[in-house]
C-alpha positions in Angstrom: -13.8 51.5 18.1 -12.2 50.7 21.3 -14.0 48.7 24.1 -13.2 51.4 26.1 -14.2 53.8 23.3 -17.8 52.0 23.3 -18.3 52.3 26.5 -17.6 56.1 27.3 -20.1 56.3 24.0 -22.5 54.2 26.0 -22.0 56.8 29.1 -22.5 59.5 26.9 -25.7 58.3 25.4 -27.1 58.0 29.8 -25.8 61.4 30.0 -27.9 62.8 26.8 -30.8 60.5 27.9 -31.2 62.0 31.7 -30.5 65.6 30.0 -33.7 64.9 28.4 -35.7 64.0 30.9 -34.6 66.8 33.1 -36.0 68.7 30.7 -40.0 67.1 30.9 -40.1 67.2 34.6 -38.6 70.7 34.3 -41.8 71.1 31.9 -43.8 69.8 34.7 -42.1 71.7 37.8 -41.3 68.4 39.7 -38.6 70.3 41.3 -37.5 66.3 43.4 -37.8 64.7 40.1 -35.0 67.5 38.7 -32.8 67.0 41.6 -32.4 63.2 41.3 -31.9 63.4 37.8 -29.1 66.0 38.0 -27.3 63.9 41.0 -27.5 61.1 38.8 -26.5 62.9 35.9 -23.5 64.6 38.0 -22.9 60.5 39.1 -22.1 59.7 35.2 -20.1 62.8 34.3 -17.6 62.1 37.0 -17.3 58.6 35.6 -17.2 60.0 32.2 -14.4 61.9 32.9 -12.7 58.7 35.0 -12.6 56.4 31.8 -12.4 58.5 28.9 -8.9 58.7 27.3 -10.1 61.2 24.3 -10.8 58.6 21.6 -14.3 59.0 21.4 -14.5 62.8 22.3 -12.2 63.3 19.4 -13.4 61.0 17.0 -16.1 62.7 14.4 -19.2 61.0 15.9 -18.1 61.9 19.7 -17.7 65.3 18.3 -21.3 65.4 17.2 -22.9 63.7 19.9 -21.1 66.4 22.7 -22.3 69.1 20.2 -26.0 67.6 20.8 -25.9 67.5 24.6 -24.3 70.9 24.3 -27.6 72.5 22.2 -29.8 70.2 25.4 -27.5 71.6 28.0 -28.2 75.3 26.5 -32.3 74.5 26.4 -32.4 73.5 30.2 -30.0 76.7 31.1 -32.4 78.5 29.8 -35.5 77.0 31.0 -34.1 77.0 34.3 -32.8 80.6 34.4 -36.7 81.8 33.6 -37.7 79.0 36.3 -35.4 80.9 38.9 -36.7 84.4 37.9 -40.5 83.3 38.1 -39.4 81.8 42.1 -37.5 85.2 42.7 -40.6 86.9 41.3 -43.3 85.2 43.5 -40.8 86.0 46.4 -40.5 89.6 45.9 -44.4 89.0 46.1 -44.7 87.6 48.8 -42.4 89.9 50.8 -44.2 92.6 49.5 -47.6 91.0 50.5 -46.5 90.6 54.1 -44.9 93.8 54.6 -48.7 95.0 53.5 -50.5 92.8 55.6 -48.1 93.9 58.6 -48.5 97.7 57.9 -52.9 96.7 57.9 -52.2 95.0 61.7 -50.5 97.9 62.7 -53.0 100.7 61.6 -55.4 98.4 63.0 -53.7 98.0 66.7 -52.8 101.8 66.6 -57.0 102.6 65.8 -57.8 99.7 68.8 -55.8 101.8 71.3 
């Protein structure tokens, strides 16, 4: 294996590594924590893609390893697509909520005058 070769291995193995911890501070809603993560994350894919000439994606143990942050990369899509509909939830909640507690101070500013 390459030097080159070892090191886009290396890169991959960051990637996989922060892919995983996205996914316990997803577990834990640390929304800041997610964010940083994925900016770094973003940070190594672009330098991924910068030094990697195919060796290692092609080779049998790249093939694997992309395959494994592929499955990880499916897990957090998920997790995050059910995070985004429990947000859009609470917010159709709360808009509902207000819209009430409006409607209450009107009735009760039409009864005061």
């Amino acid at each position: 294996m390459s030097d080159r070769c070892q090191q886009v291995c290396g890169h991959w193995q960051d990637y996989l590594f922060l892919t995983k911890e996205i996914g316990k501070f997803l577990a834990q809603d640390n929304v800041g924590m997610i964010l940083n993560l994925l900016e770094q994350r973003e940070r190594l894919q672009e330098e991924i893609e910068r030094v990697e000439d195919g060796e290692y994606r092609n080779s049998v143990e790249g093939q694997q390893f992309i395959r494994q942050v592929g499955k990880y990369n499916d897990m957090l899509r998920l997790h995050m697509e059910k995070l985004r509909n429990q947000i859009e939830k609470q917010q159709k909640i709360a808009v509902a909520y207000d819209g009430l507690i409006q409607g209450v101070r009107g009735n009760q500013m039409d009864q005061k005058g």
